[in-house]
N, C-alpha and C positions, 0 to 999 in steps of 0.2 A: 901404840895400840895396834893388834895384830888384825887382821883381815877378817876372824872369826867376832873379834870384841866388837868391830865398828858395824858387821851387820845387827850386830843383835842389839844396838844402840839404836841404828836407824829404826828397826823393827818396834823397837821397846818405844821411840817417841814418836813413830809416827801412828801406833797404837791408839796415844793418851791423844794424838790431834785428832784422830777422825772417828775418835768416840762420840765425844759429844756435839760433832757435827751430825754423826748419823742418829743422835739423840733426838736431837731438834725440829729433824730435816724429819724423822716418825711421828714427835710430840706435834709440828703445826701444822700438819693438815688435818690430824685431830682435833686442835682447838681452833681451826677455820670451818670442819663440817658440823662441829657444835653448834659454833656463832652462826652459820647458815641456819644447823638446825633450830637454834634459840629464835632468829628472828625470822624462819619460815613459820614457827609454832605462832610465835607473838602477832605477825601481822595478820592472819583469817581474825584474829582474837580482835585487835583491833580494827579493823576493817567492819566486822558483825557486830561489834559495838556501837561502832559509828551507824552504821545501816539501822542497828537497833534504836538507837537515841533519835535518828532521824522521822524513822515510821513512827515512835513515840511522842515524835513532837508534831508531826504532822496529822496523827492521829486527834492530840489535845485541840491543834488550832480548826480541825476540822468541828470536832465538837465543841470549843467555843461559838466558832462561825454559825452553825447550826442553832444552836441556845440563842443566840443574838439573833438571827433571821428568824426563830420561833417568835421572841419574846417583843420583837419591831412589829412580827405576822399579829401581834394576839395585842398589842396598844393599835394597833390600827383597825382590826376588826370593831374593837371596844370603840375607839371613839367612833367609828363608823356609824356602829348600834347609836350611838348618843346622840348624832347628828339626826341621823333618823326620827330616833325619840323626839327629839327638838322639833324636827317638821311637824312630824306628827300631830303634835302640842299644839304648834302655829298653826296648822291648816284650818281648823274651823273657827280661831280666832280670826286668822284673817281675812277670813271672807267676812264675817260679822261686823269687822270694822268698815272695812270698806262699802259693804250695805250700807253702814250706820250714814258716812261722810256723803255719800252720793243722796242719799234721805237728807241729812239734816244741814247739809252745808251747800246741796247739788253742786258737788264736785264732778267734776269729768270723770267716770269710770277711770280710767286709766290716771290720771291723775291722783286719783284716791287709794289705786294700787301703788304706785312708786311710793304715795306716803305711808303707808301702813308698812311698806316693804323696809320703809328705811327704819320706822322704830323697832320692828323686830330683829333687823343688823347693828341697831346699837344695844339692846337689849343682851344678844349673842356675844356682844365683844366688850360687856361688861360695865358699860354706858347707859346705865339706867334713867338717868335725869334726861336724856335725850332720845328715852326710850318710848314705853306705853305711858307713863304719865303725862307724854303730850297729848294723847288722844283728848285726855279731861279739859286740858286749856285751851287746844282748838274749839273741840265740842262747847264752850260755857255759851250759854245765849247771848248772843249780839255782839261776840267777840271777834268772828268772823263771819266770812260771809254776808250771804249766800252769791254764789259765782256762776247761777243760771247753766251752770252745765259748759262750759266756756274753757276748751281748754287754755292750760297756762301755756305763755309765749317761748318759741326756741327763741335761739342768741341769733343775732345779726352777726354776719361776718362784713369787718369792717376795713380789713385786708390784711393777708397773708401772714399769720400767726394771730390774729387781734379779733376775740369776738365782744360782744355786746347785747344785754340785755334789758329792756326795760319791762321793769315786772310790777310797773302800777294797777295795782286792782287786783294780782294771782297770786296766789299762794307761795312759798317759799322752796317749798320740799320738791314740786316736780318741773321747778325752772333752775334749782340747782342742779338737779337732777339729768338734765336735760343739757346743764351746760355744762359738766362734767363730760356725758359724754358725746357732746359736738368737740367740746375742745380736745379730749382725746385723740378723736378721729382728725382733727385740723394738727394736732402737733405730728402724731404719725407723717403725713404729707408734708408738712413743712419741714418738722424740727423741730420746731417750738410753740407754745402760745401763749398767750397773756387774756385772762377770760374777765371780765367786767360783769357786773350786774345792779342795776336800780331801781327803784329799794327792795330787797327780795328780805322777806320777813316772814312767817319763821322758815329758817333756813335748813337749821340741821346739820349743817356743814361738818361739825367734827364728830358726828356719828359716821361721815361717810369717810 
């Protein structure tokens, strides 16, 4: 092969080599500022989506939050109103009774309030039997009574956690009453207490 044949060999193949390198080497930075451009486009897209689903969802839990704080606001008004109602209702029954016990039984004023007080608290908490129908069975003639105006005895403390009451001759409801909350006040201070009472009749106990 002469001098002329071998350049125009080299020429001819080193043509076919650095075609398709210089093919490649144009084609990928086109399909690299694509891919940039495809997922510069994509990510604001998803980015604003997320931002969007986010304020959407925070938007929903704000106005469930609200509906729920409304509808807790408007059961609590309500039973408020009800409670009210309630007093309402009780207040000139229970002066009436309390008149009645201090007339017909000469109960200790105050006495005659903690009992009337406890059947309208069993009354409220669905305890009817231990409610105003006790008014009738105290009140029967000669069933109780009469207590000269006398009030009923607190508990003896008989030491440190342990009280004691004897409740011959008084009423039941405001020596429970009374040793409810002495023994309260003694378990706070101590820790504990163990409360006694003899014979405390009518008591009332599981209205309080």
């Amino acid at each position: 092969m002469n001098a002329a044949s071998a350049t125009r060999c080299a020429a001819h193949s080193s043509g076919r080599r650095e075609a398709p390198a210089d093919d490649d080497a144009a084609e990928d930075p086109r399909r690299r500022e694509a891919f940039v451009d495809d997922d510069a486009a994509e990510d604001p897209r998803r980015r604003e989506a997320f931002v969007d689903d986010d304020a959407a969802d925070a938007s929903r839990r704000r106005e469930a939050f609200v509906d729920d704080g409304a509808a807790e606001a408007s059961r609590r008004r309500e039973a408020s109103a009800d409670d009210a109602m309630i007093e309402l209702e009780a207040g000139p029954l229970r002066r009436a009774l309390i008149r009645h016990l201090v007339r017909a039984l000469e109960l200790d004023p105050e006495d005659a309030a903690v009992t009337v007080e406890h059947w309208i608290r069993s009354e409220r908490a669905g305890k009817p039997c231990h409610g105003l129908i006790r008014a009738l069975h105290l009140c029967e003639p000669g069933r109780y009574g009469p207590y000269g105006g006398v009030r009923a005895p607190a508990p003896t403390r008989l030491a440190a956690g342990r009280l004691h009451v004897d409740g011959t001759g008084a009423l039941g409801y405001p020596i429970l009453g009374r040793l409810v909350e002495h023994g309260c006040r003694e378990a706070i201070e101590v820790g504990h207490c163990v409360a006694t009472g003899h014979p405390v009749y009518p008591s009332g106990a599981l209205g309080d």
